[in-house]
N, C-alpha and C positions, 0 to 999 in steps of 0.2 A: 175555089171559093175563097173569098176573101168575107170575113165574117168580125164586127166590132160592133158591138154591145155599148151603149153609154160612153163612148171613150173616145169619140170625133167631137165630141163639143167642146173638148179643152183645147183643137188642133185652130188653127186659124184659117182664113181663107180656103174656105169649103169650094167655092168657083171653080179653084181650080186644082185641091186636093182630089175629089172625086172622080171627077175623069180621067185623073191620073191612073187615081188607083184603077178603078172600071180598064184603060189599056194596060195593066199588068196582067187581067186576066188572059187565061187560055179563053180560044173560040169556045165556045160557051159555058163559059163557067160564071156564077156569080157574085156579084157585090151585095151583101148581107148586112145593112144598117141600122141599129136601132139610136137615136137621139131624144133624150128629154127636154121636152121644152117646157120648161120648168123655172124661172130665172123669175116668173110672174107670184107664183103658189106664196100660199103664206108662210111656209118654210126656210125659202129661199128671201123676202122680203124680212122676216126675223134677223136674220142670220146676218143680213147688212144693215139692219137697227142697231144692232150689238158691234159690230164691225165700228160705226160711227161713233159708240159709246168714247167719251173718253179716257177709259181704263183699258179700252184694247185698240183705239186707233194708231195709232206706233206700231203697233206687231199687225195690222190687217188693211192697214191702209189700200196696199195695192192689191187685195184679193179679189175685189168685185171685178178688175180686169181679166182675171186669170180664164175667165171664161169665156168664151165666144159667143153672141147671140146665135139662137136658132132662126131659118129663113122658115118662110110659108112653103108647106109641101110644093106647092104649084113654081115656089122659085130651084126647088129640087130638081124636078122633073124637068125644068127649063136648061136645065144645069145640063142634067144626065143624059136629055133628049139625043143630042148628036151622036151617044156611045151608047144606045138602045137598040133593038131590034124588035121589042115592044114593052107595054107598059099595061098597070093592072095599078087603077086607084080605089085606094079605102078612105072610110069618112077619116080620119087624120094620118091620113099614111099616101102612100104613093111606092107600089109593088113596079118596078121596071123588069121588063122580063130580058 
């Protein structure tokens, strides 16, 4: 099992990160992903208000890149489809078995 919690959205190029990973597994073992797609929430739209402030643009300039947008589950799945042997979709998820 290969198992990451919040911690692929800082990686870049998902296309072709995942299927990667997906052939590192053993015959059946799985790929465990959790992704917040979050970059919209008022949190995260805070947080690049402040960023553009002029008391911290210098020190945060380049932070809003550091993150990788998230794809639409159905561009997941489209992803991982080739390295599946089946699949199992939720209302905002996409379960690959």
């Amino acid at each position: 099992m290969i198992f990451a919690n919040a911690v692929l959205q800082w990686l870049p190029e998902h296309a072709t990160l995942l299927p990667r990973l997906v052939n590192l597994l053993k015959s059946g073992g799985t790929l465990a992903v959790q992704m917040p797609d979050n970059l919209d929430e008022p949190t995260h739209r805070g947080m690049r208000e402040v960023a553009r402030d002029p008391r911290w643009a210098d020190r945060l300039a380049e932070a809003d890149a550091e993150r990788t947008s998230i794809e639409s589950p159905l561009s997941y799945f489209d992803m991982l489809r080739p390295c599946a042997g089946g699949w199992k979709y939720g209302a905002r998820s996409i379960t690959i078995l």
